[in-house]
C-alpha angles and dihedrals in degrees: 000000000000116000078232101055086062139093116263100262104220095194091200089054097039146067103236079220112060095006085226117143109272108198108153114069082214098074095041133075115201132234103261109158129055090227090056089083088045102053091040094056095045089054088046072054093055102040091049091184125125094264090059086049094065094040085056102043090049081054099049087058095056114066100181103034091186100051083050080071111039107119111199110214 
């Protein structure tokens, strides 16, 4: 599928996993370690199915993970 078939992807709105809509803070965890991006993207490796695909490919697009979640107050 074409990166351009596909949704806008808003990463402050959105879970990286299922791309729904995530509003409530009560229902997100937020991105807090550097590794996290790497050990996400080597079990998108393992499972080696479409939905690991996506994840993945959300992932390839975000270079620094954390700094995707900082919310500045």
């Amino acid at each position: 599928m074409l990166r351009s078939a596909t949704v806008d992807f808003s990463w402050k709105e959105m879970c990286f996993f299922c791309s729904e809509e995530a509003t409530t803070y009560a229902d997100v965890s937020r991105a807090m370690t550097l590794e996290l991006r790497a050990s996400v993207l080597q079990c998108c490796e393992l499972r080696a199915d479409d939905w690991g695909l996506q994840v993945k490919g959300r992932l390839e697009g975000c270079c620094d993970l954390v700094a995707r979640f900082m919310v500045w107050e």
